[in-house]
C-alpha positions as CSV (number, residue, x, y, z in Angstrom):
1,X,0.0,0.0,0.0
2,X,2.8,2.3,0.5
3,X,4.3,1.8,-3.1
4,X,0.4,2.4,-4.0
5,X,1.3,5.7,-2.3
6,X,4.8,6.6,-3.9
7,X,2.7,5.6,-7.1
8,X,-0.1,8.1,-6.6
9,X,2.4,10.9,-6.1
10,X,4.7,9.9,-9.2
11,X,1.6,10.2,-11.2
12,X,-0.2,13.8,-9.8
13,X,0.8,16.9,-12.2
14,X,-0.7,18.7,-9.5
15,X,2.3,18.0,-7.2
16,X,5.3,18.0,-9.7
17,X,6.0,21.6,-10.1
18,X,6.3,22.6,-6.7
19,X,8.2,21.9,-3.4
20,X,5.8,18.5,-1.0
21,X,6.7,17.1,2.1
22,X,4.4,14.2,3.2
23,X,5.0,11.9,6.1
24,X,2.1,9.0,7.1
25,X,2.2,7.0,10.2
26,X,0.3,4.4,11.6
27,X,-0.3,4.8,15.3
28,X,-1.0,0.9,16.1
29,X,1.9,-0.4,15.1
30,X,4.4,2.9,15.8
31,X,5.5,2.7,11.7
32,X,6.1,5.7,9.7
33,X,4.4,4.2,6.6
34,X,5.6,6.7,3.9
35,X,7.7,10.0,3.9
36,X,8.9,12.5,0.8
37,X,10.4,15.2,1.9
38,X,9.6,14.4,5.8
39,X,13.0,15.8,6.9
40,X,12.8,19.0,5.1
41,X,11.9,22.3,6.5
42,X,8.7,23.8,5.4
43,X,6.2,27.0,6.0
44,X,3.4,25.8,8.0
45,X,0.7,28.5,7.9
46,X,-2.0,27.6,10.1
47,X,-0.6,24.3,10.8
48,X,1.3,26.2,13.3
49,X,-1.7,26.6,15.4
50,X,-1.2,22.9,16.4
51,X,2.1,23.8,18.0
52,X,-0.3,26.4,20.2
53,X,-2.7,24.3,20.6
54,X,-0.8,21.4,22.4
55,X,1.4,24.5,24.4
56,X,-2.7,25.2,25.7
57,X,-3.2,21.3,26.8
58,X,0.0,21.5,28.6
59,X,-0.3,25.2,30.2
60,X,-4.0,26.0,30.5
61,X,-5.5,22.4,30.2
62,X,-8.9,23.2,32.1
63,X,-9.7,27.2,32.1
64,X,-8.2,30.1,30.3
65,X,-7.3,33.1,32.9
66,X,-8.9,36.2,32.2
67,X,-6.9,39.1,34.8
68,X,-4.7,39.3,37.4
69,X,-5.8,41.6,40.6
70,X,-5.2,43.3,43.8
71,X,-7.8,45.0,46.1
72,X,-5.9,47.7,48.4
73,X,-8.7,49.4,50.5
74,X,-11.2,50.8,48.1
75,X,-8.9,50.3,45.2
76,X,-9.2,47.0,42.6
77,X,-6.1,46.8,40.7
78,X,-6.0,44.4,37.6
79,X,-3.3,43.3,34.9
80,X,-4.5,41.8,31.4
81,X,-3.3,37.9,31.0
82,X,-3.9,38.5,27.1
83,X,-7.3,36.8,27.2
84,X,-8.9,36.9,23.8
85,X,-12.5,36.0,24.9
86,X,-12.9,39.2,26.6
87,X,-16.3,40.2,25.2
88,X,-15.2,38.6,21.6
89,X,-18.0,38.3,19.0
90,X,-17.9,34.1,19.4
91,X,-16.6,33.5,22.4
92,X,-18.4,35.9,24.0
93,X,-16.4,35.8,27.1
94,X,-18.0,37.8,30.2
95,X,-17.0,36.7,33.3
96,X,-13.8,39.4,33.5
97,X,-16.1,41.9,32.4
98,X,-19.1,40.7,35.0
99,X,-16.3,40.8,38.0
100,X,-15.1,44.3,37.1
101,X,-18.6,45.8,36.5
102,X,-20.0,44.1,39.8
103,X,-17.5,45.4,42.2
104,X,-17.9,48.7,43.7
105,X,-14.2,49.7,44.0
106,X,-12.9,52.4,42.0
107,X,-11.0,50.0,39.0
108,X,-7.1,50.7,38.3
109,X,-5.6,49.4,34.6
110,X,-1.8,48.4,35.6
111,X,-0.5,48.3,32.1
112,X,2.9,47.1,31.1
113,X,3.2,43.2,31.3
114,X,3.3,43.1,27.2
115,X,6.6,44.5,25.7
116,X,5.6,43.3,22.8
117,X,4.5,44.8,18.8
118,X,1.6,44.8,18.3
119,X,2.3,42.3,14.9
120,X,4.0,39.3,15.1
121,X,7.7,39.1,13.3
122,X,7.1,38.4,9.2
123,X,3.8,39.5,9.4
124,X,2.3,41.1,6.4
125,X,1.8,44.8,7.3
126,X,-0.5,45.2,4.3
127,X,-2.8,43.2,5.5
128,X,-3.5,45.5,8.3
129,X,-7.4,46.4,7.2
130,X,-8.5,42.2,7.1
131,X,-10.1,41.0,10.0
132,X,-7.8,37.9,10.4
133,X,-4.9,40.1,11.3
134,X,-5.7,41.9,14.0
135,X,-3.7,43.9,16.6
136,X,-1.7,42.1,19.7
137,X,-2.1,42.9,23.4
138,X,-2.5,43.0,27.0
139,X,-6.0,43.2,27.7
140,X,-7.8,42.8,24.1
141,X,-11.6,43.6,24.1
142,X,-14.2,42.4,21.4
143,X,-11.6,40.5,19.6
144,X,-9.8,44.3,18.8
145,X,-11.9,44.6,16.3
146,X,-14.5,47.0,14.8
147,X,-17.5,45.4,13.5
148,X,-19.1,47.0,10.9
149,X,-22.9,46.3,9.8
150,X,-25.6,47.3,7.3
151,X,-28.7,48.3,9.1
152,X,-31.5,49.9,7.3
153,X,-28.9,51.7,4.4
154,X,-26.4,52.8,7.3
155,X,-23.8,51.9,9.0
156,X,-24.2,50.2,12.6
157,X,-20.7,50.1,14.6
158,X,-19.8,47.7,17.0
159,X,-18.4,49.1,19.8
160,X,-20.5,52.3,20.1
161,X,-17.3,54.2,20.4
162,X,-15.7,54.3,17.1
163,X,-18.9,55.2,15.8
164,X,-18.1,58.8,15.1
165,X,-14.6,57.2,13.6
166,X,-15.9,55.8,10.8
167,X,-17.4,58.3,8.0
168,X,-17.4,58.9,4.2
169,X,-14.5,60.1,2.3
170,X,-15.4,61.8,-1.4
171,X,-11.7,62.0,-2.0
172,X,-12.3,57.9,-2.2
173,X,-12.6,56.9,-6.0
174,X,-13.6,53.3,-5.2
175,X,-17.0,52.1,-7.2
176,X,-17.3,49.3,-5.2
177,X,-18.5,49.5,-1.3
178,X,-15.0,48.8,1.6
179,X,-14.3,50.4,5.4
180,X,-10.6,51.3,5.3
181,X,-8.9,52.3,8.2
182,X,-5.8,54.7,8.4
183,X,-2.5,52.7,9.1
184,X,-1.7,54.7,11.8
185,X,-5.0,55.5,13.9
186,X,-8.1,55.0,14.3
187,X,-10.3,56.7,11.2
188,X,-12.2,54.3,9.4
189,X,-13.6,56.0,5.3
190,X,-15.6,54.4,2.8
191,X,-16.5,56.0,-0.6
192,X,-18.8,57.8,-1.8
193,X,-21.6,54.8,-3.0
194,X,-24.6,53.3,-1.6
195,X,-24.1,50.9,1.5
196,X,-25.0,47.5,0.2
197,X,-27.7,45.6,1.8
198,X,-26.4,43.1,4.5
199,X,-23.1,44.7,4.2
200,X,-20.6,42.9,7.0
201,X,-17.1,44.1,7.8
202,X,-14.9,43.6,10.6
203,X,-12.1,45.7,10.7
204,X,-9.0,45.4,13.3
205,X,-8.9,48.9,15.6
206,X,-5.5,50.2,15.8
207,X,-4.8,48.9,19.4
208,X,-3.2,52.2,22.2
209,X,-3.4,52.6,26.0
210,X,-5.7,55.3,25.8
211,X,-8.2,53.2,23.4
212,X,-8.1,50.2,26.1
213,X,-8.9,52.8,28.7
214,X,-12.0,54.2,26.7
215,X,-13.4,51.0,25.6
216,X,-13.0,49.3,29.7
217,X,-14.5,52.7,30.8
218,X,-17.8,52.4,27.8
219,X,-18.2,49.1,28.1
220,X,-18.3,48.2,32.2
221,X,-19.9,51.6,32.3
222,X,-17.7,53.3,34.9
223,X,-14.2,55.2,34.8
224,X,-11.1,53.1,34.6
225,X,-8.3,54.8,35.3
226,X,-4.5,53.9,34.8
227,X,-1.6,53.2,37.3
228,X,2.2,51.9,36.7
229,X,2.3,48.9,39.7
230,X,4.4,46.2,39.0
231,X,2.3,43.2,39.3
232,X,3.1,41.2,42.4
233,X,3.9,37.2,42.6
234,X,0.5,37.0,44.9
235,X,-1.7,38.4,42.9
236,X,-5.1,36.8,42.4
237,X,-6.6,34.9,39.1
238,X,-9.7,35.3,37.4
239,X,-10.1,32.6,34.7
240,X,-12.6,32.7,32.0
241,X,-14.2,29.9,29.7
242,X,-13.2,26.9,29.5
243,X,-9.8,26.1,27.7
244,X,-11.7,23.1,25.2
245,X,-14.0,25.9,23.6
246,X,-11.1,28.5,23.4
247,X,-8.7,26.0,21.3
248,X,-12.0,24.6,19.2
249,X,-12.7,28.3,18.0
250,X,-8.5,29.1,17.4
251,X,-9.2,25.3,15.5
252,X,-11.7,25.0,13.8
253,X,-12.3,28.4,11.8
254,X,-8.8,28.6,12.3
255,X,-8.7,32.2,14.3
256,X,-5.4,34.1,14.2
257,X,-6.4,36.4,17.0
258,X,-7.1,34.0,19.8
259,X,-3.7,32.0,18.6
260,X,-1.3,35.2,19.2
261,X,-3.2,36.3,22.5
262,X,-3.0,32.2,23.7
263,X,0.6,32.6,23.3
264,X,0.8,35.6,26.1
265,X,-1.9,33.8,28.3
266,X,0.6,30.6,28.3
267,X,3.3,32.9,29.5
268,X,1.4,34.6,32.4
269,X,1.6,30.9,33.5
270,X,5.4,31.4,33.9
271,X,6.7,35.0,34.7
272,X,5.4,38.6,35.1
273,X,5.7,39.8,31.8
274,X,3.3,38.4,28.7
275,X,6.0,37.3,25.7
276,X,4.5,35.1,22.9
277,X,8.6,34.1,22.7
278,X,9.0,33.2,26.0
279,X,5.9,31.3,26.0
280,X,7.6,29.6,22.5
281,X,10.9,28.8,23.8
282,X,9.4,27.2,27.3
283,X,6.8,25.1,25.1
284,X,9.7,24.1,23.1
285,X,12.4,23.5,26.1
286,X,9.9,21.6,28.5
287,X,7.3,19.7,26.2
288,X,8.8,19.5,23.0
289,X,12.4,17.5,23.4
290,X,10.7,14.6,21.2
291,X,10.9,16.8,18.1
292,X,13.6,15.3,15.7
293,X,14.2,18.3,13.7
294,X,14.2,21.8,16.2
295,X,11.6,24.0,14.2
296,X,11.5,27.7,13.8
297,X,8.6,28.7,15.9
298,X,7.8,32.4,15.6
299,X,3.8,33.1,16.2
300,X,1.1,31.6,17.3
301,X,-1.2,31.7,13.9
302,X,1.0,30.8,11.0
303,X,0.8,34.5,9.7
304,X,4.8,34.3,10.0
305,X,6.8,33.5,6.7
306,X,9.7,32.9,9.3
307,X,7.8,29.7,10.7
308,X,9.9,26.2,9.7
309,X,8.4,23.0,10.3
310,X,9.2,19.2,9.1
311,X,6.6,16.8,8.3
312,X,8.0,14.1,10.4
313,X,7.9,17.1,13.3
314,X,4.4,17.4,12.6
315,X,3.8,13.6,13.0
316,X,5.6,13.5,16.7
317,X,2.8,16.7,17.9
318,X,-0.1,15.4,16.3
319,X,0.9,12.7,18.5
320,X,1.2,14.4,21.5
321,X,-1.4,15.9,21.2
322,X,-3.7,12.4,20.5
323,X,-1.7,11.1,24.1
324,X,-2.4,14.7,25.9
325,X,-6.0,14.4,25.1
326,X,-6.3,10.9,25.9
327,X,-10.1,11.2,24.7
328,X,-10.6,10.4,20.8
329,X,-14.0,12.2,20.6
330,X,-13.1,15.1,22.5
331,X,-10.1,15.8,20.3
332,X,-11.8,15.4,16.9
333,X,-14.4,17.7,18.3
334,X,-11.9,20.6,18.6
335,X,-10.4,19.9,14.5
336,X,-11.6,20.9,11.5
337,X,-13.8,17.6,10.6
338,X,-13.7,16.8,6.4
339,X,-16.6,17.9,4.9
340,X,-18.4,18.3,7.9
341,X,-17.0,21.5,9.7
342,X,-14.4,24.3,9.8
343,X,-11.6,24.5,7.0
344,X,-11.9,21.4,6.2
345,X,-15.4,21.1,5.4
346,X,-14.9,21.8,1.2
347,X,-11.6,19.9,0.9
348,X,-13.8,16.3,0.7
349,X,-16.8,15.6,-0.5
350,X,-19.7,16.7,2.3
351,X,-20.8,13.9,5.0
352,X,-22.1,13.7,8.5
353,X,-19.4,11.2,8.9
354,X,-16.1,12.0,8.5
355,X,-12.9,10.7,8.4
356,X,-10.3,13.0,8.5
357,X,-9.5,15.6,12.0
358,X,-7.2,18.0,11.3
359,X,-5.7,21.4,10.5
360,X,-5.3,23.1,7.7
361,X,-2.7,26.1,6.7
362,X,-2.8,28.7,3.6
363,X,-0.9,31.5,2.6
364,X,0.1,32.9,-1.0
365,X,1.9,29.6,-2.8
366,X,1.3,27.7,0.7
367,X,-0.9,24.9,0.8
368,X,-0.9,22.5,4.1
369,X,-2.7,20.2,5.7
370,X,-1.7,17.8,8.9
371,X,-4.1,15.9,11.4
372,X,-5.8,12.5,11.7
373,X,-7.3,9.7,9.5
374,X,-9.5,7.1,10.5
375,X,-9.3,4.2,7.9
376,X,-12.6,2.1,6.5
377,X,-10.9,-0.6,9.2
378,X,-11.0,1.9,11.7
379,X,-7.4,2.2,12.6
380,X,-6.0,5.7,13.1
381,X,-3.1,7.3,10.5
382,X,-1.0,10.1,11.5
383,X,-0.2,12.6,8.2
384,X,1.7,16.0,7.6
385,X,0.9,17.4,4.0
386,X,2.8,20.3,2.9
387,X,2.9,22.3,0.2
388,X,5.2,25.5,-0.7
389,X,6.3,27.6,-4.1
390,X,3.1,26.7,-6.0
391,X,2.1,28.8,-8.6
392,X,-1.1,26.4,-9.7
393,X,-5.0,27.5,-7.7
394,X,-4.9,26.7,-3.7
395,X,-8.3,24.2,-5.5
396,X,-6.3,22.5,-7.0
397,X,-3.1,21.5,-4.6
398,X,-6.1,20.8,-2.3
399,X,-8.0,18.4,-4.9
400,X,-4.8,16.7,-5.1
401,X,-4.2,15.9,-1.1
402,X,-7.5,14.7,-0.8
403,X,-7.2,12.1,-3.2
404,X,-4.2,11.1,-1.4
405,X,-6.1,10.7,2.0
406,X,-9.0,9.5,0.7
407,X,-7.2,6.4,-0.6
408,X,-5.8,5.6,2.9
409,X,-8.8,6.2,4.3
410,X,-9.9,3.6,2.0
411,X,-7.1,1.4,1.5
412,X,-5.3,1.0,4.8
């Protein structure tokens, strides 16, 4: 079956023009089955949001935490943890928000514990207006994003507070109907054309002290004010939802956002400061010794160019990860199920019952795809698909690894 394998690539056009790395293993009998290009370095994309998500089942493996805080007499002092839930439009996280807007101290922002940008390094800056590539901090709120909705020929905007930010520019020769923020700050134009009906736009806000401050003071309703307090070892934790539901919504519509703020969440697990590195190298330095080949780990999405990963690596976390869970069901409900849910769901043919789990990862000329196939005899196949330097449609590098998949779901 594995010649059947080496057969099927030899023969694909699809895959002959540009750079694969493949690696299949069969968990019940610990056998890599077949490997091209297994050792080879490769860009991920959003298969890197595996490597988070198995840094999340060791760090935060039952509840995410939402702040850190004080109380000193009628003072409550709190520090962000880099919770992305935080009043987010799916994970509509509310228990930080319910704890600060319940008590009736006077609330103190202690700002600082992120030294980082507020990209990740290789990010595309030009991508800085697409919803998927929103801002990095501390304490985000409603995903640090602006969402932007047709309601009865206008514009409704989500928060209330950039509503006077977002207006029409006639200097704006567009013909076609797009929010565009400044680079820089936080003005949102659009051109001078009707609002199309059931118009939807989310657009990232650019991310400052001062904005944090204004949206914690809107939103709970009350004045927040700002102090600089080092944050001490004591201090108390909130946590917020449940760590399962966080991962399945990074997962399954494979969320950028909540992978770079999980980073700095794992780290206030370790030190004072939040440091999507630090959280990287401890992942990598206390979990992660199995790895054969040491990968270039930069971010938490995939959105980084600068990401390196092997197939064979791949095949060693997707099996820590099925050991970590320890519960079959439970982890194919956080993936991307093949034509059933998530990323996954048009790369085979639609079902209620499917057979692949796993993760997908595109950028321009980047094509990926790692996870979990369960085989007509019910045994369970570990594979790493990768492809880089394409030039062909995404459609059709896709097409090409499902027939691939599909035969060992089949065949093996």
């Amino acid at each position: 079956m594995a010649r059947k394998v080496n057969s099927l690539f030899k023969q694909s056009e699809g895959l002959k023009k540009h750079y694969v790395g493949f690696a299949l293993y069969d968990m019940s009998a610990d056998k890599m089955v077949f490997e091209n290009n297994a050792d080879k370095y490769f860009t991920p994309a959003s298969n890197t949001k595996l490597f988070t998500f198995y840094g999340g089942l060791k760090m935060t493996p039952d509840s995410i935490p939402a702040l850190r805080y004080i109380e000193r007499g009628d003072s409550l002092i709190f520090w962000g943890t880099g919770d992305p839930s935080f009043l987010q439009i799916q994970l509509k996280g509310t228990k930080a928000f319910d704890f600060l807007r319940a008590t009736k101290k006077k609330l103190f922002f202690a700002h600082g514990r992120y030294k980082g940008d507020f990209y990740g390094k290789g990010w595309q800056w030009d991508d800085y207006n697409d919803y998927y590539q929103a801002e990095i901090n501390e304490f985000p709120i409603m995903g640090n994003l602006v969402e932007i909705n047709e309601e009865k020929g206008k514009l409704k905007v989500s928060p209330t507070l950039f509503a006077d930010c977002v207006g029409q520019d006639s200097s704006i020769k567009d013909t076609s109907f797009l929010v565009k923020r400044d680079f820089n700050e936080n003005r949102f134009n659009y051109p001078s054309v009707a609002v199309p009906l059931g118009y939807k736009q989310a657009v990232p806000y650019k991310v400052s002290l001062q904005t944090t401050l204004a949206l914690l003071s809107d939103t709970l309703g009350k004045k927040v004010e700002l102090v600089n307090m080092n944050m001490p070892a004591n201090a108390s934790m909130l946590y917020s939802l449940k760590s399962d539901s966080v991962f399945k919504e990074m997962l399954v519509p494979s969320d950028n956002f909540i992978a770079e703020q999980l980073l700095l969440v794992y780290s206030n697990q370790i030190g004072e400061h939040l440091s999507a590195e630090a959280a990287i190298q401890h992942i990598e330095k206390t979990y992660l010794k199995e790895l054969q080949d040491k990968p270039v780990w930069i971010d938490g999405s995939g959105l980084s160019r600068y990401n390196l990963f092997t197939p064979r690596d791949i095949i060693k976390l997707l099996e820590l990860i099925y050991k970590e869970v320890n519960d079959q069901k439970r982890l194919f409900a956080m993936l991307p199920a093949g034509g059933k849910s998530g990323t996954l769901k048009n790369a085979y043919p639609k079902t209620n019952d499917p057979f692949v789990f796993g993760k997908t990862g595109t950028l321009s000329n980047v094509h990926c795809q790692s996870g979990y196939v369960v085989t007509k005899k019910n045994k369970i196949y570990l594979f790493s698909f990768m492809n880089n330097n394409f030039v062909s449609s995404t459609t059709g590098v896709r097409n090409e690894m499902g027939k691939i998949i599909t035969y060992v779901h089949e065949n093996f």
